[in-house]
N, C-alpha and C positions, 0 to 999 in steps of 0.2 A: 145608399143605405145609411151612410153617415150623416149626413142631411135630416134623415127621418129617424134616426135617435137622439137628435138633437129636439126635436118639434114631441119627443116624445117626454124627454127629459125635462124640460122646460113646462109644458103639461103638467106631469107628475108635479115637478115642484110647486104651482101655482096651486094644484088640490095639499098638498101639505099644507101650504101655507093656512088655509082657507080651516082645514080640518084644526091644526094645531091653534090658531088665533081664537076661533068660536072654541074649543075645548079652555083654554085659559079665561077667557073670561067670563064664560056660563056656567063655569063647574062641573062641565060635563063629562061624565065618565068616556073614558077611551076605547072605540068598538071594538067587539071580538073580530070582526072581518073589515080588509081594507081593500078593496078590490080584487076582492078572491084570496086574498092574503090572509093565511087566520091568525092572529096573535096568539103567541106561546110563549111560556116562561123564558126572564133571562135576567142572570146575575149581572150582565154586563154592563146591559143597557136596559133605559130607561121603559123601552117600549120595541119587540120585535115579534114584526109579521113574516109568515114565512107558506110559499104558496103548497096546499096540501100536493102529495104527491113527487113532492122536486127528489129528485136524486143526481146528488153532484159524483162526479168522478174523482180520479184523483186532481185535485186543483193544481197546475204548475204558473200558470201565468193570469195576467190581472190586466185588464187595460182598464187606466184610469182615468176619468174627466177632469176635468182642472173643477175644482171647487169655487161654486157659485155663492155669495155672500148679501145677504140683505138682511137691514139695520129691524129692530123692532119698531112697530110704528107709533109706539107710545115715547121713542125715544128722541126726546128734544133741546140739544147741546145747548143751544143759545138762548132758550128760554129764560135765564138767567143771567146771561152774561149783555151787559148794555153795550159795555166798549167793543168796536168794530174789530179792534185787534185781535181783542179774546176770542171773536167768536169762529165757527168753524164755516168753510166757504164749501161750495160745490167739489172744489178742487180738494179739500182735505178729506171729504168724504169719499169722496173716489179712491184717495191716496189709503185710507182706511182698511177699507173692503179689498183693496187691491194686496195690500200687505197682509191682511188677515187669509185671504184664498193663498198667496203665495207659500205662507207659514204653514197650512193643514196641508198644501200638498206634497211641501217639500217632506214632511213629516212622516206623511204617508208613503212616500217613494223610499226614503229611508228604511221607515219599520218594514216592510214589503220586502224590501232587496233584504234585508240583514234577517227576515225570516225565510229566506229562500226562496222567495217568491219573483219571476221577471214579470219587471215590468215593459208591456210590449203594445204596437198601434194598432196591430190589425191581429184580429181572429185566429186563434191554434186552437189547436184541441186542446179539452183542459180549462177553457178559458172564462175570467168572471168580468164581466164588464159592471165595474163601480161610478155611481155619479153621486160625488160628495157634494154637498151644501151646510150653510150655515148661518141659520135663520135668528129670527128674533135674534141678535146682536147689539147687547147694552153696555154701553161703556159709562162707569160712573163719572168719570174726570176724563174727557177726553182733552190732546194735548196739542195744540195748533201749531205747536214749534216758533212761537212769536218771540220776539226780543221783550225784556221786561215783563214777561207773565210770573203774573202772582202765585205762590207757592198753594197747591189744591191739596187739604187733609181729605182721605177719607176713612171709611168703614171694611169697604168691601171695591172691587176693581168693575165689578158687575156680572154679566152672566151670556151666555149664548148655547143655543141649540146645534147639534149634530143632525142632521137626517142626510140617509143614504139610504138610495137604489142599488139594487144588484140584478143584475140582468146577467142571461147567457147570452155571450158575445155572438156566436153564430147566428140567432130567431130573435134577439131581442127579447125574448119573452122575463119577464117582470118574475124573481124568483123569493125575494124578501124585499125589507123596509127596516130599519131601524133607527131611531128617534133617540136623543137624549140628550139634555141638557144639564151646563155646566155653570156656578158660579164663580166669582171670582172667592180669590182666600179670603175670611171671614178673620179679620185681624185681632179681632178683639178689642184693638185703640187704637187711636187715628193715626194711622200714616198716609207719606207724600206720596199725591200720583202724577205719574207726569206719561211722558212716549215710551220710555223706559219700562217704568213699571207695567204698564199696560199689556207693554210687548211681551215681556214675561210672565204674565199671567195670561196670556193669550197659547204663547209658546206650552206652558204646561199641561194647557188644556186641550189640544191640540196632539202634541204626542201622546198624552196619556190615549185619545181616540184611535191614534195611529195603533198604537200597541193593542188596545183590545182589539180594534180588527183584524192582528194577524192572528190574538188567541182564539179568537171566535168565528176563524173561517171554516175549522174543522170542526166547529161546535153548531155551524149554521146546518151542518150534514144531516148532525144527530137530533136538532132542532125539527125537524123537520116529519112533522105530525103522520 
């Protein structure tokens, strides 16, 4: 069964991807129904489906996926940078997405436990099975950790998408979706980006997502058409 929410999870994510990419670049409005899922209001976030009919119980446990990470495909570190040092290798890109998943789950497991939520591996009553991810990921100034790297101004840090399944842990069955993207702080005037700064604007964004999913797991109830 674990097997076959992984081939299901994996699925899902490739139709987001597919839905969110063609919606950013055609303009196109965002459907009322996403596989059965009807979009309903929400202050939270940017975009939530929620399947008609769901009735959650009282919620006590949460099992969670480890968050999946893939870069936007418009995003191209080196295109710019000539010198081999500057630029970013297979390996930092891994090292990227790898530290970026680590950060929204650590975040998550935190805001979770400190909202009284257990976090647990297999199936109890009660239980909401999440599979986070973290799409389109744009990093303005990303930072190779090189010796001698030239000092990066920018604007802004960049931006990245949220989407998350919910699933009931028991049937697997497909219960919401919610969608929403983050940019980096809008500085106003140029400042330095480096690994640092990045990570902290990563981190913020991040728990702020942590946080609203523990306000809105009781709101996902009432949501619910």
């Amino acid at each position: 069964m674990k097997a076959c929410w992984k081939i299901l999870s994996i699925a899902g994510l490739a139709g987001a991807l597919l839905l969110l990419v063609g919606c950013a670049s055609t303009g196109v409005n965002v459907p009322s129904e996403w596989d059965g899922l009807k979009r309903v209001p929400s202050r939270n976030v940017d975009q939530l489906f929620v399947l008609p009919g769901t009735q959650l119980g009282p919620l006590q446990a949460v099992i969670l996926e480890d968050t999946k990470v893939s870069f936007d495909r418009n995003w191209n570190p080196n295109r710019s940078q000539r010198g081999l040092s500057r630029q970013l290798s297979q390996n930092d890109m891994d090292r990227i997405r790898r530290e970026v998943g680590e950060m929204m789950d650590a975040a998550l497991r935190q805001e979770l436990e400190r909202g009284g939520y257990r976090v647990v591996t297999t199936a109890e009553a009660d239980t909401l099975h999440i599979a986070p991810a973290i799409i389109n990921l744009y990093i303005t100034a990303p930072d190779t950790r090189s010796a001698g790297r030239s000092t990066i101004w920018v604007m802004d840090a960049g931006r990245m998408t949220l989407f998350m399944e919910f699933r009931d842990a028991y049937s697997h069955r497909l219960i919401a979706r919610a969608v929403d993207t983050r940019g980096g702080t809008s500085f106003g005037q140029m400042q330095v980006a480096n690994s640092a700064t990045n990570s902290a604007e990563a981190r913020r964004a991040t728990t702020a997502w942590a946080r609203t999913l523990v306000r809105g797991l009781d709101g996902l109830k009432e949501a619910t058409p």
